[in-house]
C-alpha positions in Angstrom: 2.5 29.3 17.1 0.5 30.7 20.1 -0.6 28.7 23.1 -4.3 27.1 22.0 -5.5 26.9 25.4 -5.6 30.8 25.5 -7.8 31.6 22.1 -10.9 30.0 20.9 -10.9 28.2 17.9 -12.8 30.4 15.9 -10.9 33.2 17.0 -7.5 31.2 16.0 -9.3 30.4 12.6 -10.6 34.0 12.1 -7.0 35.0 12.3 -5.5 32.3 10.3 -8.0 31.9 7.4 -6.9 34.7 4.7 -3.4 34.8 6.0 -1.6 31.5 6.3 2.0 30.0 4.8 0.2 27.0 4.2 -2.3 28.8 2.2 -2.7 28.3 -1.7 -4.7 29.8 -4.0 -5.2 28.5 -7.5 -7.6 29.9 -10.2 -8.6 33.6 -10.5 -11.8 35.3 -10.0 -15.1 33.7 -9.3 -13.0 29.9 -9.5 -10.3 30.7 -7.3 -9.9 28.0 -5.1 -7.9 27.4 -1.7 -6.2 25.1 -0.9 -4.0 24.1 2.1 -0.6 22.3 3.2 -0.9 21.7 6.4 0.1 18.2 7.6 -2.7 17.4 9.5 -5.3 18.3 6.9 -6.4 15.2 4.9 -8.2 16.5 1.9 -5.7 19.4 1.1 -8.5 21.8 1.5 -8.6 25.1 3.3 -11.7 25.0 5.6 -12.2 25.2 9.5 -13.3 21.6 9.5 -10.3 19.8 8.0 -7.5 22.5 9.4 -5.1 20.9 11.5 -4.3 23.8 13.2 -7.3 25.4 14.3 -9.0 22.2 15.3 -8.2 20.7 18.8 -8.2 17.0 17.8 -7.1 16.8 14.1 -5.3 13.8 12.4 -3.5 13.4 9.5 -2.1 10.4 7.5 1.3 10.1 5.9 4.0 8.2 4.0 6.4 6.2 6.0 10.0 5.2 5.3 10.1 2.6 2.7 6.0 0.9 3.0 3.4 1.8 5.1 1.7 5.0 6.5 1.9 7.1 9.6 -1.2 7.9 11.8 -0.4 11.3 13.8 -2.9 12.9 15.8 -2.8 15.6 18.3 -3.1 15.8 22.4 -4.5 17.9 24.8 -2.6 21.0 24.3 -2.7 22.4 27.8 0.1 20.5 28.9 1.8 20.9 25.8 0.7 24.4 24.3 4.3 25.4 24.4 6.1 22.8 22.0 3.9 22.0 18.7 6.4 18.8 18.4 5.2 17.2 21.6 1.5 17.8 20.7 1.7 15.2 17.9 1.6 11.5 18.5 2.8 9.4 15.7 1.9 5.4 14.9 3.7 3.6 11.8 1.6 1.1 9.9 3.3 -1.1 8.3 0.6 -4.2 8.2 -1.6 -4.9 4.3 -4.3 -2.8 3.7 -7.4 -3.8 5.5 -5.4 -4.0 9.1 -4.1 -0.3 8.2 -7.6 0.7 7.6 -8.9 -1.1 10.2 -6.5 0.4 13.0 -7.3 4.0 11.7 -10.5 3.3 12.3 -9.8 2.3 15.6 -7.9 4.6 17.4 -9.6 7.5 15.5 -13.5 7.0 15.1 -14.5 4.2 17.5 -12.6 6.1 20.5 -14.7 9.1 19.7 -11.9 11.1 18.3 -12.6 12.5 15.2 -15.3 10.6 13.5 -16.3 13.1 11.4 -12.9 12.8 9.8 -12.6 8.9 9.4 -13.5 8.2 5.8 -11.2 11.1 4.8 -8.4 9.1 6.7 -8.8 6.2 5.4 -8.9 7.3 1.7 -5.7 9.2 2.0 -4.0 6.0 3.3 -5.3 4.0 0.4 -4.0 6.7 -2.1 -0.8 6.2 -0.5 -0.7 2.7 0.2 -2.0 2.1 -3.6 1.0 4.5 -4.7 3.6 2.7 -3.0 2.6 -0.7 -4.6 5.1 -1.2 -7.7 3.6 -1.7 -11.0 3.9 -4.4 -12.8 5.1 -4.5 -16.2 3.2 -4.2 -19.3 3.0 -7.5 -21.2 4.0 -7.8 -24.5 0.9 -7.3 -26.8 0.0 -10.3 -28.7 -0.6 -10.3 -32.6 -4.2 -10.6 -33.6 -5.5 -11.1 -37.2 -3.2 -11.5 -40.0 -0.2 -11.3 -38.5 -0.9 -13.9 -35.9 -2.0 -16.1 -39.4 1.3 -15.6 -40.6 3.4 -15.7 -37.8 1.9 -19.2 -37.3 2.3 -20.5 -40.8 6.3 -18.9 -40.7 6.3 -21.5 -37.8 
């Protein structure tokens, strides 16, 4: 990936936006629909504002090991233009639900960093939190009617 500091945004978009490997297309003709891959992008759709690699500041929400979610976000590429990996800072969650929520919130929208892109965040870690949650299991159904009648009287 090129240097950010030495392209605009819209130029890096232009150049990306019909011609990416995170690119997919679904549907065909008028109802084609794009989607993307990316990691940083929270609603899976291919558009300038939720691209994690166009954007300067873009975060993106993940599964962690075992329970929890990870908060990654990007720095200032100047310093780091060079190496994508060192761009990224990563925070694992691991507390219930409203503290995750409440710490995305934190060190995304109320330090100016993103707003835009808060509710997005915080509904992908709630799909992912709610999917990590085991199920319980189905109780057996209890007979109504006759058979209840009869199952009582056999008693």
């Amino acid at each position: 990936m090129p240097q950010m500091s030495n392209y605009s945004s819209d130029l890096f978009w232009e150049m990306t936006r019909n011609q990416s490997s995170f690119l997919v297309k679904r549907g065909s003709g008028t109802a084609q629909v794009a989607f993307s891959r990316e990691p940083l992008n929270l609603t899976n759709k291919h558009t300038r504002k939720q691209s994690g690699l166009v954007n300067e500041k873009a975060i993106g929400v993940q599964p962690a090991e075992g329970r929890g979610v990870k908060l990654i976000t990007k720095t200032d590429n100047s310093k780091n233009g060079h190496s994508p990996q060192k761009s990224l800072n990563t925070t694992t969650l691991k507390k219930h639900n409203r503290k995750v929520y409440a710490s995305i919130v934190n060190s995304t929208a109320k330090h100016y960093y993103r707003p835009d892109l808060r509710q997005d965040a915080v509904c992908r870690a709630s799909a992912i939190l709610a999917s990590q949650k085991e199920k319980k299991p189905t109780p057996e159904r209890k007979p109504r009617g006759k058979k209840a009648k009869s199952i009582t009287a056999e008693a």
